[in-house]
Backbone bond lengths (Angstrom), bond angles and torsions (degrees), N, CA, C in turn:
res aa  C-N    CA-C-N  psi(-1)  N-CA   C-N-CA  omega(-1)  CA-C   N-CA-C  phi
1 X - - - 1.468 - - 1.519 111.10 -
2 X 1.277 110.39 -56.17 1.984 113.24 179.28 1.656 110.98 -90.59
3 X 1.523 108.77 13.60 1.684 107.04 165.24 2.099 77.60 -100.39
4 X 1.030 124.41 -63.39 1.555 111.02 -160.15 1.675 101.04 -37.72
5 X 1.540 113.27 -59.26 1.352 105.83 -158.02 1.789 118.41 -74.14
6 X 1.215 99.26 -17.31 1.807 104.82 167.03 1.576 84.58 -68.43
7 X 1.330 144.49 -63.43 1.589 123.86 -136.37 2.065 94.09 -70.98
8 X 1.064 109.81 -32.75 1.474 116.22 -148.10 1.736 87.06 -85.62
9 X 1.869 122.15 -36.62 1.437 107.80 163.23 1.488 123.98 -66.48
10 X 1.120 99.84 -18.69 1.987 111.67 171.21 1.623 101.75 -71.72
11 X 0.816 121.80 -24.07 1.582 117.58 -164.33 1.594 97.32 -102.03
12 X 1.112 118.57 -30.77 1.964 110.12 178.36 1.198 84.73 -80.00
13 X 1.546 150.75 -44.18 1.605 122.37 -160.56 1.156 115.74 -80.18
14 X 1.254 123.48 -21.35 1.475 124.61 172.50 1.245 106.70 -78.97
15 X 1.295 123.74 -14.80 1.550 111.17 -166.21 1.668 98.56 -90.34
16 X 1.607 102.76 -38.92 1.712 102.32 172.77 1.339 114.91 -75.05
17 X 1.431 124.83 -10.49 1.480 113.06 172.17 1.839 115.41 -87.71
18 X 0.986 117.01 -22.86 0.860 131.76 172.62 1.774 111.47 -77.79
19 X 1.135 122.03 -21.57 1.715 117.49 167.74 1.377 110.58 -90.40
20 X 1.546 114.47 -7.70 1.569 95.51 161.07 1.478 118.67 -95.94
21 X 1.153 114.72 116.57 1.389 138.41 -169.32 1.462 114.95 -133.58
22 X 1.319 124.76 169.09 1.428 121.66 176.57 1.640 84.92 -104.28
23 X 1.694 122.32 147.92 1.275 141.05 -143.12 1.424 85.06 -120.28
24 X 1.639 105.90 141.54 1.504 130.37 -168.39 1.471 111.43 -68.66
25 X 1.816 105.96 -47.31 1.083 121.69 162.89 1.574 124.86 -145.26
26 X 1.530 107.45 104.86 1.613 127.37 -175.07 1.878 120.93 -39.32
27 X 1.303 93.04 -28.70 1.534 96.54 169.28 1.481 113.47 -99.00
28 X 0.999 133.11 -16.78 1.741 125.90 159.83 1.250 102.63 -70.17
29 X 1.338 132.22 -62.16 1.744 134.12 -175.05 1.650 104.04 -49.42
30 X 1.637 115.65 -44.66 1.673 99.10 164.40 1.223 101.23 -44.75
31 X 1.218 105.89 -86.35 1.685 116.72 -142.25 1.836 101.92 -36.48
32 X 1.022 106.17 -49.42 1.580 98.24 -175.65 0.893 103.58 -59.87
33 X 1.712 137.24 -36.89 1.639 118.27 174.02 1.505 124.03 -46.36
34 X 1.144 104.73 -38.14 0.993 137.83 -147.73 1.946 91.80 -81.94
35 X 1.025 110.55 -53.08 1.707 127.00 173.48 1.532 92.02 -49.98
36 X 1.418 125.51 -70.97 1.606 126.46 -155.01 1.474 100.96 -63.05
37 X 1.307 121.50 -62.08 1.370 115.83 -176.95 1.703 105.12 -38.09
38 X 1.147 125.34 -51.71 1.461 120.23 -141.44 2.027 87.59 -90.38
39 X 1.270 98.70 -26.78 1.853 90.62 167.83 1.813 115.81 -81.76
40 X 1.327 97.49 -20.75 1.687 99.78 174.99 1.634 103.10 -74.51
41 X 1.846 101.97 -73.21 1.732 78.05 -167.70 1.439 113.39 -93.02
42 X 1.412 133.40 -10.88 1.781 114.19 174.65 1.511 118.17 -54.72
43 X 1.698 94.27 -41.30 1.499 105.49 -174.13 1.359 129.28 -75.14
44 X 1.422 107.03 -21.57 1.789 122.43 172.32 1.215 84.80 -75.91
45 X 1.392 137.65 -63.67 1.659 137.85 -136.44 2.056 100.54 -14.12
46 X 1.894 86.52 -69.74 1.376 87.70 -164.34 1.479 132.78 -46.34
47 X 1.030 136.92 -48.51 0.986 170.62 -132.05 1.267 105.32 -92.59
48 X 1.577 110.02 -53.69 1.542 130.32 173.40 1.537 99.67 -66.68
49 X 1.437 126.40 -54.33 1.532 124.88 -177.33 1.450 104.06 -59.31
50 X 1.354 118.85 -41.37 1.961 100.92 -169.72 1.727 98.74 -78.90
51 X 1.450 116.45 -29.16 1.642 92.62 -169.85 1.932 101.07 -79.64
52 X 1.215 120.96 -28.80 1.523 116.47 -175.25 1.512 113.34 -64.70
53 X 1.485 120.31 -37.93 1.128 120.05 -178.16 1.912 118.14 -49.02
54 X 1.551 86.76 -65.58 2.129 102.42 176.58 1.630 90.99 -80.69
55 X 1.280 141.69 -8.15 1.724 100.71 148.96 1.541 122.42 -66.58
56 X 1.753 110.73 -39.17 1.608 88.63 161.43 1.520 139.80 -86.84
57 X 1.421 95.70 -3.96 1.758 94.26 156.60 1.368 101.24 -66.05
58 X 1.218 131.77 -89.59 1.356 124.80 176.74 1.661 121.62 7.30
59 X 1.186 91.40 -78.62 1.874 97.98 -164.82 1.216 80.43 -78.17
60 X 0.656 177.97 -64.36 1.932 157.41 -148.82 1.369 103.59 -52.97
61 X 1.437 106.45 -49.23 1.623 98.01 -166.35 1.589 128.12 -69.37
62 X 1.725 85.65 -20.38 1.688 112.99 -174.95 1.298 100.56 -95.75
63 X 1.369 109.63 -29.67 2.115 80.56 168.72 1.391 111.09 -80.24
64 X 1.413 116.50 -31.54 1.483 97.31 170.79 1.684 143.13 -65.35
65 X 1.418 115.90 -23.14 1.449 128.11 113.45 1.410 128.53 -6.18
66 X 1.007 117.77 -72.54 1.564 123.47 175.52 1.808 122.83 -66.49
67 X 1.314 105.90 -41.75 1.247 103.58 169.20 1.425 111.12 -103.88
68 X 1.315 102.02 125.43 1.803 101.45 -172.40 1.313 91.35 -134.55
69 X 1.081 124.11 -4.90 1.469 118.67 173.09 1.629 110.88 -50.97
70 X 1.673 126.26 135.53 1.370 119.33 157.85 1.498 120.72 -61.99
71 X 1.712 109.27 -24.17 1.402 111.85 164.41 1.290 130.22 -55.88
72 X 0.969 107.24 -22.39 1.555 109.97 -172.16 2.083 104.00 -98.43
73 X 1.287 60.14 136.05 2.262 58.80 -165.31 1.798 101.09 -91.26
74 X 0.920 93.32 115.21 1.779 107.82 171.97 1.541 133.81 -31.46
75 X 1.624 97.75 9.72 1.332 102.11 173.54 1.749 113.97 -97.81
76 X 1.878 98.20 -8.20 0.974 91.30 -174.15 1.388 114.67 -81.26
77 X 1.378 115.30 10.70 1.933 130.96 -168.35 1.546 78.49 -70.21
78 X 1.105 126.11 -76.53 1.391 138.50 -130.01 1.915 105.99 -74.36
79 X 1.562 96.04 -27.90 1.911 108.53 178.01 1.635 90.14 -77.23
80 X 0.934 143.26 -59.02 1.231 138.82 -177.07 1.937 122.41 -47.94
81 X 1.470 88.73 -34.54 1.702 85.79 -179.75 1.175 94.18 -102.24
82 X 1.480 131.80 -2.70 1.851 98.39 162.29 1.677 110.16 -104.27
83 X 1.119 95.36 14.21 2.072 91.21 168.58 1.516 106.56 -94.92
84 X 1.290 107.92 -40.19 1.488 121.88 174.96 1.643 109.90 -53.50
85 X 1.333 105.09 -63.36 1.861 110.85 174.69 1.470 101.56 -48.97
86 X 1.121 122.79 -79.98 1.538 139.03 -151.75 1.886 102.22 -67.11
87 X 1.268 125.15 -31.07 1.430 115.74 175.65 1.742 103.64 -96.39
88 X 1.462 123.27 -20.23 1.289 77.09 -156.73 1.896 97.87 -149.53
89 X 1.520 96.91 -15.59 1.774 107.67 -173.29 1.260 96.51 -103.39
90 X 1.169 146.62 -70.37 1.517 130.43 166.58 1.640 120.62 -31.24
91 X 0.870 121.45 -47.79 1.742 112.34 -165.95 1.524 96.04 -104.16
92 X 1.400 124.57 -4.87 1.510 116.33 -177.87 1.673 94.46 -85.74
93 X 1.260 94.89 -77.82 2.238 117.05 -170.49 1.625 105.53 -61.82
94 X 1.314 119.49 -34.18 1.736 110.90 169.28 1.518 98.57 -76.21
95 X 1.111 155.25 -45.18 1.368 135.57 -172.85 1.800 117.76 -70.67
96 X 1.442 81.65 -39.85 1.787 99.53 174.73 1.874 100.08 -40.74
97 X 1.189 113.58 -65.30 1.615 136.07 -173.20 1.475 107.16 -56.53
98 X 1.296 117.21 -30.88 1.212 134.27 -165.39 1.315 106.31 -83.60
99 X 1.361 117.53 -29.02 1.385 130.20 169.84 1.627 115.98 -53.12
100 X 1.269 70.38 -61.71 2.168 88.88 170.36 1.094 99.02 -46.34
101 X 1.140 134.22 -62.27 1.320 114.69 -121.03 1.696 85.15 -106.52
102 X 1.531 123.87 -43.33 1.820 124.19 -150.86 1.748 85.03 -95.69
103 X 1.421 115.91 -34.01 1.569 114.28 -166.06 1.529 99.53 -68.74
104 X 1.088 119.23 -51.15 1.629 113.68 -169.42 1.414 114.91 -67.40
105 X 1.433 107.97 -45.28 1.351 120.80 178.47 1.697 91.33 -40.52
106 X 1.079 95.99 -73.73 1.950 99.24 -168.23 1.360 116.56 -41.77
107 X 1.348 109.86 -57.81 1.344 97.63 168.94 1.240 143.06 -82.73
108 X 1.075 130.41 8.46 1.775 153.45 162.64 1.727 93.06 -76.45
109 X 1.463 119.37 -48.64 1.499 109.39 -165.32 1.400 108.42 -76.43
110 X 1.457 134.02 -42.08 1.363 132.55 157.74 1.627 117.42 -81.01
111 X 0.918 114.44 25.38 1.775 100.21 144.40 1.328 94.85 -124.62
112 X 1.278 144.23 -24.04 1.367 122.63 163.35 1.661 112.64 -50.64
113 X 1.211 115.68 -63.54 1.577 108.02 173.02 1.564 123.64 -48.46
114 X 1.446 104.28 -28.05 1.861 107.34 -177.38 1.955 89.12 -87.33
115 X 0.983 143.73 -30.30 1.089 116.45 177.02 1.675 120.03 -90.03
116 X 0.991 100.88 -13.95 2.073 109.14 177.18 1.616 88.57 -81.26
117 X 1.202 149.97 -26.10 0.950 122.29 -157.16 1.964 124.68 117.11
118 X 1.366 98.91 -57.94 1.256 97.35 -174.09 1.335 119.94 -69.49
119 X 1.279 141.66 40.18 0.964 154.80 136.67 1.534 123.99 -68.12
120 X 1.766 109.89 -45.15 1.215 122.52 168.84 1.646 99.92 -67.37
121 X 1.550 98.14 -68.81 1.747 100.61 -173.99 2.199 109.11 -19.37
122 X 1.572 110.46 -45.63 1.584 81.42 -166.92 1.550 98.33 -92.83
123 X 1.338 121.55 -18.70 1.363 99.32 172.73 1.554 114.74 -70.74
124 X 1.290 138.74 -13.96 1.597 126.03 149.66 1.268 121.55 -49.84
125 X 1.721 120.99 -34.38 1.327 127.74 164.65 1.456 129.26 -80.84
126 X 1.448 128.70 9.41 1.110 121.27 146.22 1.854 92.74 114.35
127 X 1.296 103.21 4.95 1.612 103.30 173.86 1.185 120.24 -73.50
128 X 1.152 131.76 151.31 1.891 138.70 141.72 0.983 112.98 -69.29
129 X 1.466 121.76 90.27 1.641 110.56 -179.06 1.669 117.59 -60.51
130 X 1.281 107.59 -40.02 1.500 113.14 170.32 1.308 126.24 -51.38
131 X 1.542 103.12 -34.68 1.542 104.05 -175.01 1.568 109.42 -80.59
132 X 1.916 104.59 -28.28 1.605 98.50 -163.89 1.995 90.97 -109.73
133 X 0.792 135.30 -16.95 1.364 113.04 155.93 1.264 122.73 -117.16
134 X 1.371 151.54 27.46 1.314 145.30 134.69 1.499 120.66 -91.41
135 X 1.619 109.70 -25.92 1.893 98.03 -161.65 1.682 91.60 -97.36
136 X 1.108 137.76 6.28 1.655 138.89 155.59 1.703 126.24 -55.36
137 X 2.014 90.02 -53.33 1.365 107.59 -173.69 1.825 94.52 -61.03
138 X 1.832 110.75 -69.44 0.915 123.07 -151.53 2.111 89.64 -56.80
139 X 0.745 129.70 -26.59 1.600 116.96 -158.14 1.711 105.53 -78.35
140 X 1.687 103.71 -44.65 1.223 128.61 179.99 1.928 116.80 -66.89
141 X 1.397 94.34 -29.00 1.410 98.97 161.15 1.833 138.85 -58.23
142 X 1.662 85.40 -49.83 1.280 117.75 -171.51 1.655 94.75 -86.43
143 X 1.257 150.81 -5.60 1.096 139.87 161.19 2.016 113.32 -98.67
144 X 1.609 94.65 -25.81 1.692 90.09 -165.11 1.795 111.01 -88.11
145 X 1.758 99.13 -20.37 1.332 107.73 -177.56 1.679 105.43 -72.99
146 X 1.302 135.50 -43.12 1.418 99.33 170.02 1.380 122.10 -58.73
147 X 1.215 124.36 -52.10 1.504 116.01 171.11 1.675 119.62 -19.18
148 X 0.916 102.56 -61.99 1.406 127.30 -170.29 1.797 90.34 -62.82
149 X 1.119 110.72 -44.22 1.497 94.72 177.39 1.433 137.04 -100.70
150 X 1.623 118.46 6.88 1.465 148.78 114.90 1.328 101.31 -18.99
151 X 1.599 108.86 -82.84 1.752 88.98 -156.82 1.497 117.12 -79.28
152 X 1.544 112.12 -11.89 1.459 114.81 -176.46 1.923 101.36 -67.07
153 X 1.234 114.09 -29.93 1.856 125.24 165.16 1.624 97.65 -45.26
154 X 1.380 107.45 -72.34 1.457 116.75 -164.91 1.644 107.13 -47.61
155 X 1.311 107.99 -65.79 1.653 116.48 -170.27 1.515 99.02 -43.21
156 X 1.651 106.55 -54.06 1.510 100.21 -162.06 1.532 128.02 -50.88
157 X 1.647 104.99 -33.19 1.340 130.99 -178.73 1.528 90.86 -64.02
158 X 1.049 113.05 -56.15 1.817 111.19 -153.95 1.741 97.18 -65.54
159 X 1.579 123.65 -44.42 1.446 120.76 165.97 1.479 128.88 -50.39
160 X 1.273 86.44 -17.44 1.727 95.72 -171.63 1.767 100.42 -93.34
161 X 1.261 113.18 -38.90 1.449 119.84 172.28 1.632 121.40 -50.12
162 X 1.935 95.83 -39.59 1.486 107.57 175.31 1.466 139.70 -70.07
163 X 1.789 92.56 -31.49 1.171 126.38 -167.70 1.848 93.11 -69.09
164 X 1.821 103.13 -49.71 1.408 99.91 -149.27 2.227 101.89 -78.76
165 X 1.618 92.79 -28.11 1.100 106.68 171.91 1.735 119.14 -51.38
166 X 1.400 119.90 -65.63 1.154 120.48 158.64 1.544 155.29 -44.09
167 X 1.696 90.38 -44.21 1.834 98.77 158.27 1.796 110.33 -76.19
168 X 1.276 116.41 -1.19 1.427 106.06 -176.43 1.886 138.70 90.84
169 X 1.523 91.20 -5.37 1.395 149.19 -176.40 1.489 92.80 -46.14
170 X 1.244 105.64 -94.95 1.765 103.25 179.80 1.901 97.75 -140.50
171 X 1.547 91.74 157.75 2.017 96.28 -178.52 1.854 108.71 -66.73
172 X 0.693 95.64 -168.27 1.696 106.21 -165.89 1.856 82.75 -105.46
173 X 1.283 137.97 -55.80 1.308 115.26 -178.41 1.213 113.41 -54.31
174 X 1.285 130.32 -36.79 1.969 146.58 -178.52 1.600 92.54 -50.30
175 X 1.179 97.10 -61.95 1.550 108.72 -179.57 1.742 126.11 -48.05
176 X 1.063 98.37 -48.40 1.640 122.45 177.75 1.814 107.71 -60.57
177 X 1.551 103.23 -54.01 1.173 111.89 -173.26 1.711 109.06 -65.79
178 X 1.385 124.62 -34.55 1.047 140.27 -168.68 1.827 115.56 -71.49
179 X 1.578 103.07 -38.45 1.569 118.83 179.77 1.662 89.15 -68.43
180 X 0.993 144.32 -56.75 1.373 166.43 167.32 1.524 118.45 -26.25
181 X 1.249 121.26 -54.36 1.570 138.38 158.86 1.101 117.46 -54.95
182 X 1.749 119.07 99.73 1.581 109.86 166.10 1.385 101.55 89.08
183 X 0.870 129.61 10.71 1.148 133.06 170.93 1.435 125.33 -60.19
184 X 1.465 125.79 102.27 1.665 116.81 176.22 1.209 126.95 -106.89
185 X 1.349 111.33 115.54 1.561 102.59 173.39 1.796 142.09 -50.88
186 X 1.327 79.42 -10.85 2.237 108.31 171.51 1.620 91.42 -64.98
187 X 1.362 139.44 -41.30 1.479 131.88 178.41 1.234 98.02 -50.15
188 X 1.241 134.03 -75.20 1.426 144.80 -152.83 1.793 98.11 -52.66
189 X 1.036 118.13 -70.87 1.241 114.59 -178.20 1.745 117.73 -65.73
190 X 1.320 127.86 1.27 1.169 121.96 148.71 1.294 122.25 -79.12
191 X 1.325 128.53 -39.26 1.433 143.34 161.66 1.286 110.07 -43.35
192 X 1.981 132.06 -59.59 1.115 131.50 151.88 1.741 112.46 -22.05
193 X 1.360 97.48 -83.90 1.614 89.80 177.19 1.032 146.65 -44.23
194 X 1.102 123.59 -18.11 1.642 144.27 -173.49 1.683 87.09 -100.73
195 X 1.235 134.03 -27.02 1.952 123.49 -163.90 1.712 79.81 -82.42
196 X 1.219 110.51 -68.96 1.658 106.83 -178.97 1.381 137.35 -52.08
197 X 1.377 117.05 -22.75 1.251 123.80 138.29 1.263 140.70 -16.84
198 X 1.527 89.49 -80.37 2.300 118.24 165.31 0.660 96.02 -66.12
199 X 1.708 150.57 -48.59 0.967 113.45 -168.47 1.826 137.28 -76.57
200 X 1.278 96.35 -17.97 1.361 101.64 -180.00 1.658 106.16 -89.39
201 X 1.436 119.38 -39.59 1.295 110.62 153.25 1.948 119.57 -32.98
202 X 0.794 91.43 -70.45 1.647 107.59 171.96 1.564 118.19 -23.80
203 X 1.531 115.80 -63.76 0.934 145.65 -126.95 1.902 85.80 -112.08
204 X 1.094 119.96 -39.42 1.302 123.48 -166.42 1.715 93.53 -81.04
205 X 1.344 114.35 -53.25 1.430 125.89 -161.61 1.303 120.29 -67.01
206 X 1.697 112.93 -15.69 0.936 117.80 -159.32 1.748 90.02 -114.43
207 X 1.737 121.94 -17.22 1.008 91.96 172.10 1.516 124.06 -95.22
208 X 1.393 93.55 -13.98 1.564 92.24 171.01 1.819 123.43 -48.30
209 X 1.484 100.95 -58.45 1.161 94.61 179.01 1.366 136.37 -91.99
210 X 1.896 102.95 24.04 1.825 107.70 158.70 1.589 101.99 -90.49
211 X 1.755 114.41 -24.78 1.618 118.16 -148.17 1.636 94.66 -78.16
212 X 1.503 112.39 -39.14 1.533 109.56 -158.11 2.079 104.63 -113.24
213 X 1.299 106.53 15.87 1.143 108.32 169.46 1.290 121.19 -68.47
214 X 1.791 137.77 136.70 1.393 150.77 -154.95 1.412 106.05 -136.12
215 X 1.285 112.31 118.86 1.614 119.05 170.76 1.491 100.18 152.07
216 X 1.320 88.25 -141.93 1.686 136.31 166.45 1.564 118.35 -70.83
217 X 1.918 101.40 -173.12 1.546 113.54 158.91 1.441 128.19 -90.57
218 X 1.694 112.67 19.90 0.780 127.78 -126.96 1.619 84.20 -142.21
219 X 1.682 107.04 -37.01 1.784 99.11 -177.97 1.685 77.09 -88.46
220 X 1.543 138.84 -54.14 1.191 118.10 -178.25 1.299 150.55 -12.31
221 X 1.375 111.60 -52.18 1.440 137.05 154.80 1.604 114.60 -42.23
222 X 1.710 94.63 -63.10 1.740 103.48 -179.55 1.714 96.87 -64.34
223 X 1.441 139.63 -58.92 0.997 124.73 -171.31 1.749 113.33 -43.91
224 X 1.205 110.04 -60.43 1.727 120.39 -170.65 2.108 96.77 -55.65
225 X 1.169 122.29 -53.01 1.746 120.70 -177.96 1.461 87.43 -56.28
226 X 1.366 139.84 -62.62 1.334 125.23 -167.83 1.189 137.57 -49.97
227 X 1.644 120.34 -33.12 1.113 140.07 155.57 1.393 121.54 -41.84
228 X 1.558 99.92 -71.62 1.317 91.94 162.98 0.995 152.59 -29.61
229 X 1.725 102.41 -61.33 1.737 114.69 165.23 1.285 108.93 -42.26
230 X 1.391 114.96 -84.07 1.200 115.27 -169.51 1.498 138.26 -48.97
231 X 1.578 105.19 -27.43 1.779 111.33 142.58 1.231 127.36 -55.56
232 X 0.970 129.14 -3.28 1.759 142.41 -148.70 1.992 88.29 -106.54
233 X 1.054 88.57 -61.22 1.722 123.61 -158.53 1.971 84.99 -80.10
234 X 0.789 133.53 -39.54 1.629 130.74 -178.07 1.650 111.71 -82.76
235 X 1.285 115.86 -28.37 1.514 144.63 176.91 1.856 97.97 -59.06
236 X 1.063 107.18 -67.36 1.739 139.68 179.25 1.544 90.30 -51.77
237 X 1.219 111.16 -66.63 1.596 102.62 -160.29 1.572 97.49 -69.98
238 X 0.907 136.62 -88.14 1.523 142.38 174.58 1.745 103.30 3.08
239 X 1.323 107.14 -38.98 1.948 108.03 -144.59 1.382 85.34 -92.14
240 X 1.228 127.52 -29.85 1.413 128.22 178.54 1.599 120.16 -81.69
241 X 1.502 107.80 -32.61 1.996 107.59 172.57 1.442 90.61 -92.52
242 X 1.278 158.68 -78.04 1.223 137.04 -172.56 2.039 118.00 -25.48
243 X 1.421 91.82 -71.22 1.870 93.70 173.42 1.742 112.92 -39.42
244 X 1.512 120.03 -41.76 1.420 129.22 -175.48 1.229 91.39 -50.39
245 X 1.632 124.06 -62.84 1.447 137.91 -116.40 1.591 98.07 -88.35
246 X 1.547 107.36 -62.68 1.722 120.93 155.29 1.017 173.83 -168.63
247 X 1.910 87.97 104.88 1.046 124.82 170.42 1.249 129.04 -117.85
């Protein structure tokens, strides 16, 4: 079991040391950056906006649930759902999803190319396949996933504002004042860390096993479910030694 996973961590570092290279041609290697970013974050956008929004309806409604005390003054609803969003439901469950959705993509698109062939096709032409289709995804990842987890913060707050506004829960100034209280900017940059984290976890795992997948459409499938998992399961570990580390 820990000879497989040393060989398979030997095999992502060579595969990322080997994609840094100086590029054949600097304006094709843009443009493909340029492609991944805009399939990482235009194309997540949605997806990330409908689940962030009803996570802070959600936890709004359930912390207010929980504290029913008249002692407890209702601003503390609102400090609770932005420590909750900002440490640990935004950058945990949007990356988790993100797996699905950016991990498979990646690896379904390079083992489709490693099994059609054109993978060989540019290394006959004098390409770095590593350098010009893995170090794009992985670069474009690791820059678009905080973004992506910036605004999934924002939405959530604003759902949580709606949620609490609408059931009657607490006012939107209660609310306002409450995001406001205690507020640390050390959250934000743990959240940063943990988006860059997954993402390069993500981003590595998923290309390994589209880049070096063998067969059919059939190992494809198994390659793209594997990714996942195992991003899923790398996501988890990360969120727990980062949170140890600082907090």
């Amino acid at each position: 079991m820990f000879g497989k996973f040393f060989y398979t961590l030997g095999a992502i570092l060579l595969m990322l040391k080997d994609s840094f290279s100086a590029p054949e041609n600097r304006k094709l290697y843009w443009q493909q950056f340029m492609v991944e970013c805009t399939s990482i974050g235009i194309g997540s956008l949605p997806i990330v906006a409908i689940i962030s929004v009803f996570l802070g309806m959600v936890m709004t409604i359930q912390t207010s649930y929980q504290l029913v005390s008249p002692l407890v003054p209702k601003t503390i609803i609102a400090g609770v759902v932005r420590d909750s969003v900002v440490l640990e439901l935004s950058p945990t469950v949007v990356c988790i999803v993100l797996a699905g959705v950016v991990g498979s993509r990646i690896a379904s698109e390079l083992g489709n190319m490693r099994v059609s062939e054109q993978v060989d096709a540019y290394e006959i032409m004098g390409i770095n396949t590593k350098a010009y289709l893995i170090l794009p995804k992985i670069v474009a990842s690791i820059l678009m996933f905080p973004v992506l987890i910036l605004i999934s913060i924002t939405l959530s707050l604003v759902g949580g504002a709606i949620a609490g506004t609408l059931a009657g829960i607490i006012s939107l100034e209660i609310y306002q004042q409450g995001l406001v209280n205690g507020f640390k900017g050390f959250t934000i940059a743990v959240a940063m860390v943990k988006s860059v984290a997954f993402a390069t976890s993500i981003s590595l795992i998923s290309c390994y096993n589209g880049y070096f997948v063998r067969g059919g459409s059939l190992e494809i499938g198994r390659a793209s479910t594997k990714a996942v998992v195992v991003s899923c399961v790398a996501i988890l570990v990360f969120d727990y030694i980062i949170t140890a580390l600082m907090l």
